[in-house]
DRENDO-1510 file (C-alpha; in Angstrom, 1 decimal, always signed):
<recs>
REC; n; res; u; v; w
REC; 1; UNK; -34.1; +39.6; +4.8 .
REC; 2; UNK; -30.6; +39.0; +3.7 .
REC; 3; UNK; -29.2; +36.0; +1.8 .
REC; 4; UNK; -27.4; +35.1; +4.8 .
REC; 5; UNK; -30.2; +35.1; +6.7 .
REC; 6; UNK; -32.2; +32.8; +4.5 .
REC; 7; UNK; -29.7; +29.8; +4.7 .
REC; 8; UNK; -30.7; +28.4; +7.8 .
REC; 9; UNK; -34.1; +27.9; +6.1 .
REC; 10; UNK; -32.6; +26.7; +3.0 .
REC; 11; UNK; -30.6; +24.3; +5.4 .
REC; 12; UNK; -34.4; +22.9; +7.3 .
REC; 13; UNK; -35.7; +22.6; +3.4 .
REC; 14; UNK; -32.8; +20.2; +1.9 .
REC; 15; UNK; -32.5; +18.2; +5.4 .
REC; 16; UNK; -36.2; +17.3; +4.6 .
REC; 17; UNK; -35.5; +16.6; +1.4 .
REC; 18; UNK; -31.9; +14.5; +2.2 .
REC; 19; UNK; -34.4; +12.5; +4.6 .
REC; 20; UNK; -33.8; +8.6; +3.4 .
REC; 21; UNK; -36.6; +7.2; +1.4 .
REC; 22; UNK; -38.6; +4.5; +2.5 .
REC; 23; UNK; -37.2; +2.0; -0.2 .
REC; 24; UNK; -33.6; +1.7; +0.5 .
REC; 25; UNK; -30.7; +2.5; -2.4 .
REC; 26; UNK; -28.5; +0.0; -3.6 .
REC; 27; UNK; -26.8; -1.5; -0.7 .
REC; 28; UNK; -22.4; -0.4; -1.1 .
REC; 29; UNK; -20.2; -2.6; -2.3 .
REC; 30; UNK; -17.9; -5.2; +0.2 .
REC; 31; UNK; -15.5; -2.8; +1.5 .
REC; 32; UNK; -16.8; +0.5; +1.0 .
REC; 33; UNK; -17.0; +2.9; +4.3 .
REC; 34; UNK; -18.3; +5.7; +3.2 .
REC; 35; UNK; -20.7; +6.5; +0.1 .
REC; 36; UNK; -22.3; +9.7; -1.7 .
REC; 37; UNK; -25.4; +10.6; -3.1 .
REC; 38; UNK; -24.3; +14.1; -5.6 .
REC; 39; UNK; -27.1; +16.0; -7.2 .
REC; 40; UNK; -26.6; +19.2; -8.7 .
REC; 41; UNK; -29.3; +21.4; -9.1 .
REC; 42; UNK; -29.4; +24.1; -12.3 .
REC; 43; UNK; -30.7; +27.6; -11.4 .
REC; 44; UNK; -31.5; +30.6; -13.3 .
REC; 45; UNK; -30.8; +34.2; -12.9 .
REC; 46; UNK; -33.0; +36.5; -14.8 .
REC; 47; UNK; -31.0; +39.3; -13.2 .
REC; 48; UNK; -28.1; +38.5; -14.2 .
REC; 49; UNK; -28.4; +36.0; -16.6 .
REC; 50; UNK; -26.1; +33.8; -15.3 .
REC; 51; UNK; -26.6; +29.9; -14.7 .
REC; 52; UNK; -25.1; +27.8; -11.7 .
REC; 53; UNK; -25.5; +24.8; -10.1 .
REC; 54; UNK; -26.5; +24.2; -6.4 .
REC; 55; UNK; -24.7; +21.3; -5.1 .
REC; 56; UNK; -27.0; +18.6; -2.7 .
REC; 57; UNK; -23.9; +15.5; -1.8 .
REC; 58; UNK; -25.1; +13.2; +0.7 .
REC; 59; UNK; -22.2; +11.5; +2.2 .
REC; 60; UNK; -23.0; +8.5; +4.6 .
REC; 61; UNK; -20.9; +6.4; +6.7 .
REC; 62; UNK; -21.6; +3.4; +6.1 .
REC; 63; UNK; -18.6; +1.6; +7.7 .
REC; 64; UNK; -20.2; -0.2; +10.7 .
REC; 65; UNK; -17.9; +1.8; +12.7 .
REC; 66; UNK; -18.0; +5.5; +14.6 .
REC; 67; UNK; -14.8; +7.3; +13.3 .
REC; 68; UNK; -13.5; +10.7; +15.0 .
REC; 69; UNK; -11.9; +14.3; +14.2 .
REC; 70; UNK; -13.8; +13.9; +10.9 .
REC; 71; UNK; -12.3; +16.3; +7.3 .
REC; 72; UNK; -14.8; +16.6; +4.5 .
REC; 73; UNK; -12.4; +18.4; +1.0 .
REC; 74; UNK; -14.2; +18.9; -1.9 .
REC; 75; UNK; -12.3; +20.3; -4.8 .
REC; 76; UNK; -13.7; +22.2; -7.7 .
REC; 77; UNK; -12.3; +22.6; -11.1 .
REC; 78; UNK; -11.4; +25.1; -13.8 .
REC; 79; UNK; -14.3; +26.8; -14.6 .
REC; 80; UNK; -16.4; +26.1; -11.6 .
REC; 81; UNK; -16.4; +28.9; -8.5 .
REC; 82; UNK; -18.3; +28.7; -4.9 .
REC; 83; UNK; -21.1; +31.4; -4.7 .
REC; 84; UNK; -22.2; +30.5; -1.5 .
REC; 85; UNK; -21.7; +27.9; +0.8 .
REC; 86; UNK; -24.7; +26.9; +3.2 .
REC; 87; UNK; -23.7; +26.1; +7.0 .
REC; 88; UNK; -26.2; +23.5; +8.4 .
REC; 89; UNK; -27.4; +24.3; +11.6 .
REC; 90; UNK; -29.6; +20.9; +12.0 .
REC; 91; UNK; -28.8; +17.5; +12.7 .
REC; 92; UNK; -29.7; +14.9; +14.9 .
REC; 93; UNK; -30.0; +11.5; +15.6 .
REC; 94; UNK; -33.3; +11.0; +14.9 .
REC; 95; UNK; -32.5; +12.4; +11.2 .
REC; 96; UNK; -29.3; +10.7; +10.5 .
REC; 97; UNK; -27.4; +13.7; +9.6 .
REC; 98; UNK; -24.4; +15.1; +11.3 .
REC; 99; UNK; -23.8; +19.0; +11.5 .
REC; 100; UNK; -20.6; +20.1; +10.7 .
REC; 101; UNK; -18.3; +23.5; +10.4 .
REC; 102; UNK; -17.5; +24.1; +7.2 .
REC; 103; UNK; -14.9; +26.7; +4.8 .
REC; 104; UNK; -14.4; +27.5; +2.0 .
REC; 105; UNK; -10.6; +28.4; +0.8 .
REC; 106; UNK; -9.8; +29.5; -2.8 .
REC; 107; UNK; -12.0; +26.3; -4.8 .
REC; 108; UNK; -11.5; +23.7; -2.2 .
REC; 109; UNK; -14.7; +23.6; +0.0 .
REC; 110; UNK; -13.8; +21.8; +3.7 .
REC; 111; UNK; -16.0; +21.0; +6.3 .
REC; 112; UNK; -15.2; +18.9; +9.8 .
REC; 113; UNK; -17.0; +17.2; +12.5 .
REC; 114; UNK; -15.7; +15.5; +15.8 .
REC; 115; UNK; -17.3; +12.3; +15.2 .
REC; 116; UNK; -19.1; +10.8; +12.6 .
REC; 117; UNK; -21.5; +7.5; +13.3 .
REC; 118; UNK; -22.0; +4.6; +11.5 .
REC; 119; UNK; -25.7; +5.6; +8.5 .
REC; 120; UNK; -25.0; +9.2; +9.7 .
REC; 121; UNK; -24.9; +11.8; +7.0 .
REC; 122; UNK; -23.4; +14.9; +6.7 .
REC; 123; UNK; -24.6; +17.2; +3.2 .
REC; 124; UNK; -22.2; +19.4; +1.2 .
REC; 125; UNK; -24.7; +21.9; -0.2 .
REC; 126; UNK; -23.1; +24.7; -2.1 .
REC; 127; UNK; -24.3; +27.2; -4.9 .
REC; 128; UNK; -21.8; +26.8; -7.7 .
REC; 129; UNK; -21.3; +29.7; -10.3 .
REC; 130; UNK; -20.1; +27.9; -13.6 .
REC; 131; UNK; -17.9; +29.3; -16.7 .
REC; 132; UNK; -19.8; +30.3; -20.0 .
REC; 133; UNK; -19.4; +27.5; -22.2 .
REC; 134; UNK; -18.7; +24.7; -20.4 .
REC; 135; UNK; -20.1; +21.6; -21.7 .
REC; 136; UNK; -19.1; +19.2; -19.1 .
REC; 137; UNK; -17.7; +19.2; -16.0 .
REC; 138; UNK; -15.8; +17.0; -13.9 .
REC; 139; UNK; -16.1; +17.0; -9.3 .
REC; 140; UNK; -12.8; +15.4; -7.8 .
REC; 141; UNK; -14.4; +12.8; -5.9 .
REC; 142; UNK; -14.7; +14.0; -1.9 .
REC; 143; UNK; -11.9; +13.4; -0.1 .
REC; 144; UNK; -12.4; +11.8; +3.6 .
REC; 145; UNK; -9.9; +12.0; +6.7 .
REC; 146; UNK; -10.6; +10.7; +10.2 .
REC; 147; UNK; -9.0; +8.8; +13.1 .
REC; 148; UNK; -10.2; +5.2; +13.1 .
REC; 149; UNK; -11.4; +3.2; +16.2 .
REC; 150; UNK; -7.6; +2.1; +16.6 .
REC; 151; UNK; -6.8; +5.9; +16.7 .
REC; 152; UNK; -4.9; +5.6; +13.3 .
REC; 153; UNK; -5.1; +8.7; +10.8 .
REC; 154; UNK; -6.7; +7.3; +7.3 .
REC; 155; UNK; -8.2; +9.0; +4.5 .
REC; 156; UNK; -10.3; +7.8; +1.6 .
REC; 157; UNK; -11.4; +9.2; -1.6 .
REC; 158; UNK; -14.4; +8.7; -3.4 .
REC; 159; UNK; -15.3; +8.6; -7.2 .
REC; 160; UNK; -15.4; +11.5; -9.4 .
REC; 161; UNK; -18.4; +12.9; -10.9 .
REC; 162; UNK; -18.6; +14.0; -15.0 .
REC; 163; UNK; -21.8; +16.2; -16.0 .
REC; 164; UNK; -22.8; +17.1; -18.9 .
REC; 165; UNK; -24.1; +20.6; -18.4 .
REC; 166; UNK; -24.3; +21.6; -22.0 .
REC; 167; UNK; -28.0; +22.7; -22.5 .
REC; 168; UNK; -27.6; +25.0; -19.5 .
REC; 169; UNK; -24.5; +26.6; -20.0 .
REC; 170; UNK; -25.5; +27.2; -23.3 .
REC; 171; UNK; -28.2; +29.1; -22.8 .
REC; 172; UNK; -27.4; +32.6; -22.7 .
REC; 173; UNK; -30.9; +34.8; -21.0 .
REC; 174; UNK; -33.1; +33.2; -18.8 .
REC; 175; UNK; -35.2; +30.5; -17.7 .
REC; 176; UNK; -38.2; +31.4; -19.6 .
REC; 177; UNK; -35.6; +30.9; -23.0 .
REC; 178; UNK; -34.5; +27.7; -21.9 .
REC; 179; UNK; -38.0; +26.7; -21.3 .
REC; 180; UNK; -39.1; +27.8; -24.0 .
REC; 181; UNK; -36.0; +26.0; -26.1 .
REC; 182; UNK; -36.2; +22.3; -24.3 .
REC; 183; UNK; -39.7; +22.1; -23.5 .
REC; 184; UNK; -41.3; +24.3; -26.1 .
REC; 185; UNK; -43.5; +25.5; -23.0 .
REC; 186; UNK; -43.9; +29.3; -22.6 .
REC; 187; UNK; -43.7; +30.9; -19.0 .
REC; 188; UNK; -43.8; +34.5; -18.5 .
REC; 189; UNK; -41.4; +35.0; -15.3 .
REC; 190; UNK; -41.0; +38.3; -15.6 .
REC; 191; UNK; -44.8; +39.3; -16.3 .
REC; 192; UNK; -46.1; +37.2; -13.9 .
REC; 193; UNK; -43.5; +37.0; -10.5 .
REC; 194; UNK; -41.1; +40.1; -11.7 .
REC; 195; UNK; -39.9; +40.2; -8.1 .
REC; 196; UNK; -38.7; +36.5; -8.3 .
REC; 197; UNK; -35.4; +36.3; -10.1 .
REC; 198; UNK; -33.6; +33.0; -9.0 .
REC; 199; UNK; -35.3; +30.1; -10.5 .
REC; 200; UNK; -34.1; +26.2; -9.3 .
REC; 201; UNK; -34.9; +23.2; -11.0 .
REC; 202; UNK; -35.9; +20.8; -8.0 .
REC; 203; UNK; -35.6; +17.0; -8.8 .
REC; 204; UNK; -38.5; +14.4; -7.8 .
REC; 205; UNK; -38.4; +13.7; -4.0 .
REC; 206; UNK; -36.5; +10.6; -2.6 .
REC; 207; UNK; -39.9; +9.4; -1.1 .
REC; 208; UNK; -41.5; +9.2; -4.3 .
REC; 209; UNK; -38.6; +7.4; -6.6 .
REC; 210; UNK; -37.8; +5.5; -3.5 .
REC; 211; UNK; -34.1; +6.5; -4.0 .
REC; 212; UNK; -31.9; +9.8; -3.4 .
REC; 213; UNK; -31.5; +12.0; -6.7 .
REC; 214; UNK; -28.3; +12.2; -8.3 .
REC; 215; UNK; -26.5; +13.6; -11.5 .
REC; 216; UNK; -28.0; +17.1; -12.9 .
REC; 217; UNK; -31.7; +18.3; -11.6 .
REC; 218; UNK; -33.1; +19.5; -14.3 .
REC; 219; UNK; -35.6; +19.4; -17.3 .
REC; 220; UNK; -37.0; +15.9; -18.3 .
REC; 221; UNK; -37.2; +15.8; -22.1 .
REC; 222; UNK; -38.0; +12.5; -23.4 .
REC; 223; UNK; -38.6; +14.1; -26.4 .
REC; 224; UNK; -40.8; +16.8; -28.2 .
REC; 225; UNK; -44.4; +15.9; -26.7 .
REC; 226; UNK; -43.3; +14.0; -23.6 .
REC; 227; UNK; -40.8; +15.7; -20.9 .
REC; 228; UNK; -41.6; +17.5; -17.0 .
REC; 229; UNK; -40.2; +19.8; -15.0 .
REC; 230; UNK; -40.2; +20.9; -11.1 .
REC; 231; UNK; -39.1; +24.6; -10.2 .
REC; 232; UNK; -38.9; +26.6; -7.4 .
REC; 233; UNK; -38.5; +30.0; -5.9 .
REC; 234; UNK; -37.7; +31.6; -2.5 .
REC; 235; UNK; -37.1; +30.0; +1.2 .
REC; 236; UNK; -39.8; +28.2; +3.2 .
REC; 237; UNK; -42.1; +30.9; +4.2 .
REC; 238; UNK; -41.7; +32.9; +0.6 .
REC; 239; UNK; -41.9; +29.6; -1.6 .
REC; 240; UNK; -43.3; +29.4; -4.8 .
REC; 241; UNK; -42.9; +25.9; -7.3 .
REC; 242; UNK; -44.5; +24.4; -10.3 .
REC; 243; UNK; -45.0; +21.0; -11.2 .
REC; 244; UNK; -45.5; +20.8; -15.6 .
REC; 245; UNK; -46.2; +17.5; -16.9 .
REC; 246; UNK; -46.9; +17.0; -20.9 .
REC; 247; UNK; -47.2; +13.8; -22.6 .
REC; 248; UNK; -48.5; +13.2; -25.9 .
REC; 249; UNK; -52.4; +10.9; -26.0 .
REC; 250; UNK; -54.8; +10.4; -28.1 .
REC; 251; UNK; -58.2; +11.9; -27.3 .
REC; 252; UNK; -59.5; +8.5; -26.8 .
REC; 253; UNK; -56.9; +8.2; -23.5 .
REC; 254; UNK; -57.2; +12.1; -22.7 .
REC; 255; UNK; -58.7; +13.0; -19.1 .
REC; 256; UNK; -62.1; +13.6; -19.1 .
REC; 257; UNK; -63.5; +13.1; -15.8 .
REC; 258; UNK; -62.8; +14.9; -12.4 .
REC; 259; UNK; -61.4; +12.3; -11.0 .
REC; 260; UNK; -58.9; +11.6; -13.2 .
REC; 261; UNK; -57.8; +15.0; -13.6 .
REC; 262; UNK; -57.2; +15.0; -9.7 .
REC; 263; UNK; -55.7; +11.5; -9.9 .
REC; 264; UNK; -53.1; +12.9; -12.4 .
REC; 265; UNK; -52.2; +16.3; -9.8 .
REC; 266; UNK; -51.8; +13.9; -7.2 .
REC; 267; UNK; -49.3; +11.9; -8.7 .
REC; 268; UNK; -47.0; +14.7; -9.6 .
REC; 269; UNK; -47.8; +16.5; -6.4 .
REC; 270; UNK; -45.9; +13.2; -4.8 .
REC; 271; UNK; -43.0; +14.5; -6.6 .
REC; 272; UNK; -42.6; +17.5; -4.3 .
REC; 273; UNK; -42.5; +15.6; -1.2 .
REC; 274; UNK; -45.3; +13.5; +1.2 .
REC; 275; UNK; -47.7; +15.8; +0.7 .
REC; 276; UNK; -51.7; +15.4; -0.4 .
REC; 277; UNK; -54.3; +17.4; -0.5 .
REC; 278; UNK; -56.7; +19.0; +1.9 .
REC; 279; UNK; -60.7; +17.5; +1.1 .
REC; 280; UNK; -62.6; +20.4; +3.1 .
REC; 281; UNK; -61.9; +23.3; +0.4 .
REC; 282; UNK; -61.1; +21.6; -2.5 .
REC; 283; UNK; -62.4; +22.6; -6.0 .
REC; 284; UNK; -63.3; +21.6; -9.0 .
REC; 285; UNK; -63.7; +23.7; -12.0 .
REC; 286; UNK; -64.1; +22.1; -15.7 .
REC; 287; UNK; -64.9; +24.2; -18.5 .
REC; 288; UNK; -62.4; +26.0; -21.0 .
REC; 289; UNK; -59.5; +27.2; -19.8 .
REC; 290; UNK; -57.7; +29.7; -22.2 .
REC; 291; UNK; -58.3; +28.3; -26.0 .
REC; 292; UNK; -58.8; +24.8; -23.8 .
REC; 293; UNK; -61.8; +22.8; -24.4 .
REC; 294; UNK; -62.8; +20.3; -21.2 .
REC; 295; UNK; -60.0; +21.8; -19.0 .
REC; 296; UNK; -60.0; +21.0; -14.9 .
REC; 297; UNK; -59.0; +24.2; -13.1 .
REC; 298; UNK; -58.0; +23.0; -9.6 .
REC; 299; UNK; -57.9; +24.9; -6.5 .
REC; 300; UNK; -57.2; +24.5; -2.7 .
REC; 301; UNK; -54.6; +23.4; -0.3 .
REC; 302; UNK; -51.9; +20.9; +0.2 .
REC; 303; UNK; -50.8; +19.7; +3.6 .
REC; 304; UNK; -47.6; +17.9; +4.8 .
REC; 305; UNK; -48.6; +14.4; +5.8 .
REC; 306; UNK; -45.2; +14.6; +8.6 .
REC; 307; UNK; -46.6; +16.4; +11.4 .
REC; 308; UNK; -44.9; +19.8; +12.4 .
REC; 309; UNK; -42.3; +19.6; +9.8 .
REC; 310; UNK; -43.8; +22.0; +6.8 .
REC; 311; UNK; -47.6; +22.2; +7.3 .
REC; 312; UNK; -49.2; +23.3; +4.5 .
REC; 313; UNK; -49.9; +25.8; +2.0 .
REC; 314; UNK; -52.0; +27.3; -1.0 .
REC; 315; UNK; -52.0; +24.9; -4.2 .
REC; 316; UNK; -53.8; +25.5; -7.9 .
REC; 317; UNK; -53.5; +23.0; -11.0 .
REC; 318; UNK; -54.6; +22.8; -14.6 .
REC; 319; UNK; -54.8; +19.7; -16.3 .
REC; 320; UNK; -56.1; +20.2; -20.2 .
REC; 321; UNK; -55.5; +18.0; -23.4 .
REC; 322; UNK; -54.2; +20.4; -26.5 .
REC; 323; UNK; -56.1; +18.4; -29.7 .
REC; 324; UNK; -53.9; +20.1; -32.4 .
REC; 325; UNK; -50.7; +18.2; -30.7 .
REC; 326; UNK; -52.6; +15.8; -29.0 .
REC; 327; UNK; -50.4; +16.2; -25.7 .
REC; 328; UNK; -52.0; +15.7; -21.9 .
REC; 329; UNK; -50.8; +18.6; -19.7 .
REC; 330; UNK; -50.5; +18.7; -15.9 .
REC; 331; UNK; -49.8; +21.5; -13.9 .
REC; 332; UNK; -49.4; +21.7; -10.4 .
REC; 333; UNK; -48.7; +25.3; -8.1 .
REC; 334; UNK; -47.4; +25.1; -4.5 .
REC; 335; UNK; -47.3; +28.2; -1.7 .
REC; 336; UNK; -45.3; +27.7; +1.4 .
REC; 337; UNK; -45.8; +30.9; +3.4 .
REC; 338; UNK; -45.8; +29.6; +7.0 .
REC; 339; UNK; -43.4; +28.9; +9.5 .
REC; 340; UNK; -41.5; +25.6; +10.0 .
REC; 341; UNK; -40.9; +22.6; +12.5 .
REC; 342; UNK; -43.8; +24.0; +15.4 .
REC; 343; UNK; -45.0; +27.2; +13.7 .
REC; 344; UNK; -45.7; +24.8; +10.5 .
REC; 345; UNK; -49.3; +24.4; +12.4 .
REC; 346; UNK; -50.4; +28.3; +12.4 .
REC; 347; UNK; -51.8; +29.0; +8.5 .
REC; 348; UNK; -50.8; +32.5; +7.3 .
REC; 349; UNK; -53.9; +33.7; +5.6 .
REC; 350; UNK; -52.2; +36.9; +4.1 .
REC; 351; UNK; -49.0; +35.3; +2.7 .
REC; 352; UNK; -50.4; +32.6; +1.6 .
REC; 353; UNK; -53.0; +34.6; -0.8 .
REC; 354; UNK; -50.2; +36.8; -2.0 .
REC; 355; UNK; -48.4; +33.0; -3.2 .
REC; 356; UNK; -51.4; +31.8; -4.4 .
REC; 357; UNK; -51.9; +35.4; -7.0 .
REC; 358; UNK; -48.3; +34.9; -7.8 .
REC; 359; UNK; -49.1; +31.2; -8.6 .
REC; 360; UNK; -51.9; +32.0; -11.1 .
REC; 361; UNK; -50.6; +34.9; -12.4 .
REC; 362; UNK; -47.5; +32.4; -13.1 .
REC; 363; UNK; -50.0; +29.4; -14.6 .
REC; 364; UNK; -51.9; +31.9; -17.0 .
REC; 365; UNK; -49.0; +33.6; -18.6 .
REC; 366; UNK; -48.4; +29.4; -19.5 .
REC; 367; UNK; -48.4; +28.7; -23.2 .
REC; 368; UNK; -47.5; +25.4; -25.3 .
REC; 369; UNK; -45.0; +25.4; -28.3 .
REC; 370; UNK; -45.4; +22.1; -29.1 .
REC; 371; UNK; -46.5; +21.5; -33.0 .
REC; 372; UNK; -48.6; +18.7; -34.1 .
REC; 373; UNK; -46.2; +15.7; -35.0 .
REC; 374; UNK; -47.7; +15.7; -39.0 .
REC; 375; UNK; -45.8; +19.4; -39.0 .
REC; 376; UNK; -42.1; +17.9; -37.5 .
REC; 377; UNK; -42.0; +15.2; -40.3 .
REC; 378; UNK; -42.3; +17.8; -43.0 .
</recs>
């Protein structure tokens, strides 16, 4: 399947995703008509070694009023190139977002709709190839021209966005380095999923923060024993993602019991969407895991709680407390390998064992860098 193929998938993923959380943001300031939501996702290529950054702007109308013969101009700067630009092909009512054409012409991206209602969205999602070196970045804020309800030409422009970017830029190899740099967690990629070469760093879903993400998606470091991440790999139907949580607790607080360990999975599978997991299947291993003593090995399935939107998929966890560091790790691995919308209800036994392999193979090839913190004073 080509690339261009896969974006209409892509485009069904991220409109789940852009879906507005239960808890509502910040309401906009007096005045404001129209407000955006900019996350920028970093992503890896082992192929090429190259880092970009894929673009996820919410923009919402928030004036109170439909406005028509809508222009959406995004400009990028120096440094900063469109790879690919994804045309979404969904959008309803029901959803609050608006589909809308969209070009792109040297670094100015431009989309349009012919009218644009009052909490609709529309979503500039782009892939974003960035110079070598940069260590910040700053997005011209959207630009916005319509036709009012008196039929008069306005436009409006809104804020400009500064990143820093610096520890991805600066990374020159892949995403196991930078892993293995940031988070002093060891992932063999290329052992383990050798035909998966795009990695993306995936933020914490609206529906669990109770707000949209913004700024850079990428690694949570907090510092050297506590930090996540969330990755993933391939469209729905060929998606792989891992969930790794570490934080640093005494053996007195580590988890010991079944329970907790599953407690502790289901509170970072939250973080990829409203999911939970299937009870008829589920198991419970504890035992040693690798040079792990008391380790939960978790196997089974995760199901989408939203009927006929994802379904379901394979899912395996570790959770294990490393004595020498005295850091609590939680690992969570999620398969998508069936259809979407009304073909999310038919399983895909065969795919969804080939994602699950891939997701262990992924897991075991896992190894912590983290010192004991007597070592780091020294």
């Amino acid at each position: 399947m080509t690339p261009r193929r896969l974006i209409p998938l892509l485009a069904v993923l991220v409109a789940f995703a852009a879906a507005p959380p239960s808890t509502a943001q910040e309401p906009p300031a007096p005045g404001v008509l129209f407000t955006a939501y900019p996350s920028y996702g970093a992503k890896f290529n082992s192929g090429t070694q190259k880092f970009s950054l894929v673009t996820n702007m919410l923009v919402y109308n928030v004036s109170g009023k439909t406005v028509t013969d809508v222009t959406f101009k995004q400009t990028y700067p120096d440094g900063v190139t469109v790879k690919e630009t994804f045309q979404r092909d969904v959008g309803t009512e029901a959803t609050g977002e608006t589909s809308s054409a969209r070009k792109v012409e040297g670094n100015a991206f431009y989309a349009s709709m012919a009218t644009w209602k009052h909490r609709q969205y529309v979503v500039i999602f782009n892939e974003l190839e960035m110079a070598r070196r940069l260590t910040t970045v700053t997005f011209p804020g959207v630009e916005i021209s319509y036709t009012d309800s008196e039929g008069k030409r306005q436009t409006a422009k809104l804020g400009d966005n500064t990143l820093d970017i610096f520890i991805y830029a600066n990374v020159v190899g892949d995403l196991t380095r930078f892993l293995k740099k940031y988070n002093r967690i060891d992932i063999d990629f290329a052992t383990a999923t050798p035909n998966r070469k795009e990695w993306e760093f995936a933020p914490q879903a609206a529906s669990s923060k109770g707000r949209f993400p913004t700024g850079v998606i990428g690694t949570e470091h907090v510092d050297d024993y506590d930090g996540y991440f969330r990755i993933r790999t391939g469209p729905p139907g060929d998606m792989v993602q891992l969930v790794v949580k570490y934080e640093q607790v005494n053996k007195a607080d580590a988890i010991m019991t079944e329970d907790a360990a599953l407690s502790g999975l289901r509170d970072i599978l939250k973080w990829c969407g409203e999911f939970e997991f299937v009870p008829d299947g589920l198991k419970v291993t504890k035992g040693k895991w690798k040079n792990y003593k008391d380790a939960f090995v978790v196997g089974g399935q995760w199901r989408d709680t939203i009927a006929k939107r994802l379904g379901g998929g394979p899912m395996t966890g570790r959770v294990f407390w490393g004595p020498h560091e005295d850091v609590q790790y939680t690992v969570l691995g999620l398969g998508h390998g069936r259809g979407l919308m009304e073909k999310s209800v038919d399983p895909n036994p065969e795919k969804e064992a080939a994602l699950l392999k891939e997701m262990d193979a992924l897991i075991e090839t896992l190894k912590s860098d983290i010192v004991p913190s007597s070592q780091t004073r020294h």
